[in-house]
SEVOTI-482084 format. One line per 10 residues: number of its first residue (from 1); their letters; for each residue x, y, z of N, C-alpha, C, O. Coordinates in steps of 0.1 Angstrom, whole numbers, always signed. Layout:
<sites>
NUM	A	X/Y/Z/X/Y/Z/X/Y/Z/X/Y/Z ~ ...
</sites>
This chain:
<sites>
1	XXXXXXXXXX	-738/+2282/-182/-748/+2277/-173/-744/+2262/-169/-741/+2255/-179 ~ -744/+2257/-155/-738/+2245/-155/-754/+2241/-156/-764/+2248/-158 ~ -750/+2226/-155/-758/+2215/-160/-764/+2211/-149/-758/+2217/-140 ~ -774/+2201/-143/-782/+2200/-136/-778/+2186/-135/-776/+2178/-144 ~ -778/+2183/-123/-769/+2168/-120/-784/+2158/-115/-791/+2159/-106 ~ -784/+2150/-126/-798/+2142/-124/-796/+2132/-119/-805/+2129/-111 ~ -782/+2121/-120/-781/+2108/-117/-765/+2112/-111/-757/+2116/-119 ~ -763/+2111/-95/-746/+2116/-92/-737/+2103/-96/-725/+2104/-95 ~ -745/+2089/-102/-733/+2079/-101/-729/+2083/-116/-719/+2079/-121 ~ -739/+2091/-124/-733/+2090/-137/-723/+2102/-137/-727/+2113/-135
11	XXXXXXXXXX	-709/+2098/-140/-699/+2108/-141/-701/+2117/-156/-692/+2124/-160 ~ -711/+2116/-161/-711/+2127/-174/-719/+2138/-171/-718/+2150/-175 ~ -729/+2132/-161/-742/+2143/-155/-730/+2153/-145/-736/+2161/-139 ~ -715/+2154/-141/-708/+2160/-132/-703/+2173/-142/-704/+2173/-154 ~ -700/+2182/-136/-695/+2195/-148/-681/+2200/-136/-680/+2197/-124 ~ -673/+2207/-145/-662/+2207/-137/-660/+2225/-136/-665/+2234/-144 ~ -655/+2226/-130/-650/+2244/-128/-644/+2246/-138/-638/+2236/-143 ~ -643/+2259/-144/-631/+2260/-155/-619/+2270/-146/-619/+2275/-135 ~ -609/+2269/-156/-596/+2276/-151/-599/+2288/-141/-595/+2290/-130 ~ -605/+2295/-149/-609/+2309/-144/-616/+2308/-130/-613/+2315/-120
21	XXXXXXXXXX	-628/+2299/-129/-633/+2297/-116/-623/+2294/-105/-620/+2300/-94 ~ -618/+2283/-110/-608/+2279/-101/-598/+2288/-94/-596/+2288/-82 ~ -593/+2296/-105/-583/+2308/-101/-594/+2319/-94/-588/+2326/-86 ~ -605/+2320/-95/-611/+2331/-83/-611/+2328/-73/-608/+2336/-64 ~ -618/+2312/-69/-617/+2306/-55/-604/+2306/-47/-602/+2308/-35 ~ -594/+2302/-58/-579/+2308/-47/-576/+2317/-41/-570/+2318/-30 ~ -584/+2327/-51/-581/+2344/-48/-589/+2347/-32/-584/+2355/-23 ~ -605/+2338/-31/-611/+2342/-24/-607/+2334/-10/-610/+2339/+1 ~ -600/+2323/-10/-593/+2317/-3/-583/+2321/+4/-580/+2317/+15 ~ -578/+2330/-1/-559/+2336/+2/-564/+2353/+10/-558/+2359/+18
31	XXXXXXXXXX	-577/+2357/+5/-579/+2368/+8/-588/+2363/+25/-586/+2371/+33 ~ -594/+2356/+28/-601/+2348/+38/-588/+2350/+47/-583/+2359/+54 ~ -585/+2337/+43/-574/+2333/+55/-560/+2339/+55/-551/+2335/+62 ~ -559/+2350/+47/-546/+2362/+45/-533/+2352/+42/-522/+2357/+46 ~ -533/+2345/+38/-521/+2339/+30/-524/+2340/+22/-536/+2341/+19 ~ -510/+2337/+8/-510/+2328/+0/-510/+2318/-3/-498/+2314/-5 ~ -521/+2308/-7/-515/+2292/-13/-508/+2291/-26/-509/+2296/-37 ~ -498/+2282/-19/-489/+2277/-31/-485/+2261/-27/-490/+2256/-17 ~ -479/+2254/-33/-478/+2241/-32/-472/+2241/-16/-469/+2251/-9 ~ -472/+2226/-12/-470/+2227/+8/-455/+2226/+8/-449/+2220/-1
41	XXXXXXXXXX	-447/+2232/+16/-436/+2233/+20/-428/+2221/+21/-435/+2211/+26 ~ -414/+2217/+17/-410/+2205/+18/-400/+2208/+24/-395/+2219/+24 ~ -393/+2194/+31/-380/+2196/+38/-369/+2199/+26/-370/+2197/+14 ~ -357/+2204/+37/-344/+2198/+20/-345/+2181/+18/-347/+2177/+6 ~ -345/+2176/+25/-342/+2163/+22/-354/+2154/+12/-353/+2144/+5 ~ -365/+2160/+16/-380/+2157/+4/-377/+2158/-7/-379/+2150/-16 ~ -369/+2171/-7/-372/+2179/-26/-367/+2170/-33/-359/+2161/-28 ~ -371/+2170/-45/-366/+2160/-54/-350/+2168/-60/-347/+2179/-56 ~ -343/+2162/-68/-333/+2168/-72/-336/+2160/-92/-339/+2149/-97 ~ -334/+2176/-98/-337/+2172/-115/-325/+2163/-117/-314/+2165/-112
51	XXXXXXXXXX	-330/+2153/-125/-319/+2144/-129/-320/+2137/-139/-331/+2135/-141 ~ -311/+2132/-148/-313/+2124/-161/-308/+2113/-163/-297/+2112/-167 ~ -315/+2102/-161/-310/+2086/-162/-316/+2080/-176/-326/+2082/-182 ~ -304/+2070/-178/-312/+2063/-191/-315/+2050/-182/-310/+2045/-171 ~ -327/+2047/-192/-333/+2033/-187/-344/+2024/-197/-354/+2027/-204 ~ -339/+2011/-195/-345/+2001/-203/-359/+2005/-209/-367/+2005/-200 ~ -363/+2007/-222/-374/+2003/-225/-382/+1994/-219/-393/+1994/-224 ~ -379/+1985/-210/-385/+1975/-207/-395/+1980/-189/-406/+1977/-185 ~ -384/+1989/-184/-387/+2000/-171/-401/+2009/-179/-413/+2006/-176 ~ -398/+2017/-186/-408/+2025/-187/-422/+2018/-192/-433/+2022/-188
61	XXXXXXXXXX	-421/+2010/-200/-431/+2004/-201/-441/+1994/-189/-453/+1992/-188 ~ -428/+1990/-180/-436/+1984/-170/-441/+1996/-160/-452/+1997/-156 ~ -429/+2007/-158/-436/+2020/-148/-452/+2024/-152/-462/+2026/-144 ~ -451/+2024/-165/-464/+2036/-171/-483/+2026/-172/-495/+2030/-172 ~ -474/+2011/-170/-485/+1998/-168/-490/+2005/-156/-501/+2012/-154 ~ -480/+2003/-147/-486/+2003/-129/-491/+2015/-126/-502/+2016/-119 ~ -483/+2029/-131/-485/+2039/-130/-504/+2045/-138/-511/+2054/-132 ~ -508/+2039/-148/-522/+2036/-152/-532/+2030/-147/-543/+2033/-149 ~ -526/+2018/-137/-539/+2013/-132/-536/+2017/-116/-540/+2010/-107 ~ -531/+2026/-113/-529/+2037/-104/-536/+2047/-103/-545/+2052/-96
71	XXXXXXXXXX	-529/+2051/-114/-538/+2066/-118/-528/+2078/-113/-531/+2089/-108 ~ -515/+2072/-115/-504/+2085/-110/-495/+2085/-120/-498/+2079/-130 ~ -484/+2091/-119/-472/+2095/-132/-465/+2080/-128/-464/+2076/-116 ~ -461/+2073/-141/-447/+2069/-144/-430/+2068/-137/-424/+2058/-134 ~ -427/+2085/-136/-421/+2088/-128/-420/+2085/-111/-411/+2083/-104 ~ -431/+2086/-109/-435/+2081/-92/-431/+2071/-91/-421/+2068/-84 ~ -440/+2060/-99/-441/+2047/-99/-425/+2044/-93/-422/+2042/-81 ~ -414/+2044/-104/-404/+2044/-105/-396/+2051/-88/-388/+2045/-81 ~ -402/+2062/-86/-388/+2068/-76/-399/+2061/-62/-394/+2064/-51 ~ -410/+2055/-62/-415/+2051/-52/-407/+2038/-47/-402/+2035/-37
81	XXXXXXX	-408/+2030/-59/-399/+2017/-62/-384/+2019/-56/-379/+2010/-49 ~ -379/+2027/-58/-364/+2033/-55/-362/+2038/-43/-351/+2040/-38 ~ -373/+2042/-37/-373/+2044/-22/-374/+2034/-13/-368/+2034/-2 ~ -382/+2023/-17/-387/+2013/-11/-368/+2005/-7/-363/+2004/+4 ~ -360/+2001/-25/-346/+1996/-20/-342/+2004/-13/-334/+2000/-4 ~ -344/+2016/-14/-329/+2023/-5/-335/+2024/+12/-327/+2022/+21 ~ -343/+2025/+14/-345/+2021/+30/-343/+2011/+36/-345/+2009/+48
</sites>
């Protein structure tokens, strides 16, 4: 039984879907609009390519700072940064 939302600024009074819900609404979604969703289409030139770099302890530490008071991955932080030189 969800919980009854008394105060909306308090984020504890919020209840979240579980997996399962979540996965029916897709279902009811795809069967609606007769597609499949899956993540959105990217160009070739978008995709990322897997790759393995070393790098300073001093990098990841500062990525995972910015990337926190962001509220996104580390990783980003970094290939956003790397986009910005290479343009």
């Amino acid at each position: 039984m969800k919980k009854k939302i008394t105060n909306k600024n308090n984020l504890a009074d919020w209840t979240h879907s579980s997996a399962a819900e979540l996965k029916s609404y897709k279902k009811a979604i795809e069967k609606k609009l007769g597609v499949k969703l899956g993540p959105p289409f990217k160009k070739a030139d978008e995709k990322y390519i897997p790759t393995y770099i070393k790098l300073n302890p001093k990098i990841i530490k500062w990525a995972k700072k910015i990337a926190l008071k962001k509220g996104i991955g580390y990783q980003t932080v970094i290939n956003d940064e790397l986009l910005k030189k290479a343009a």
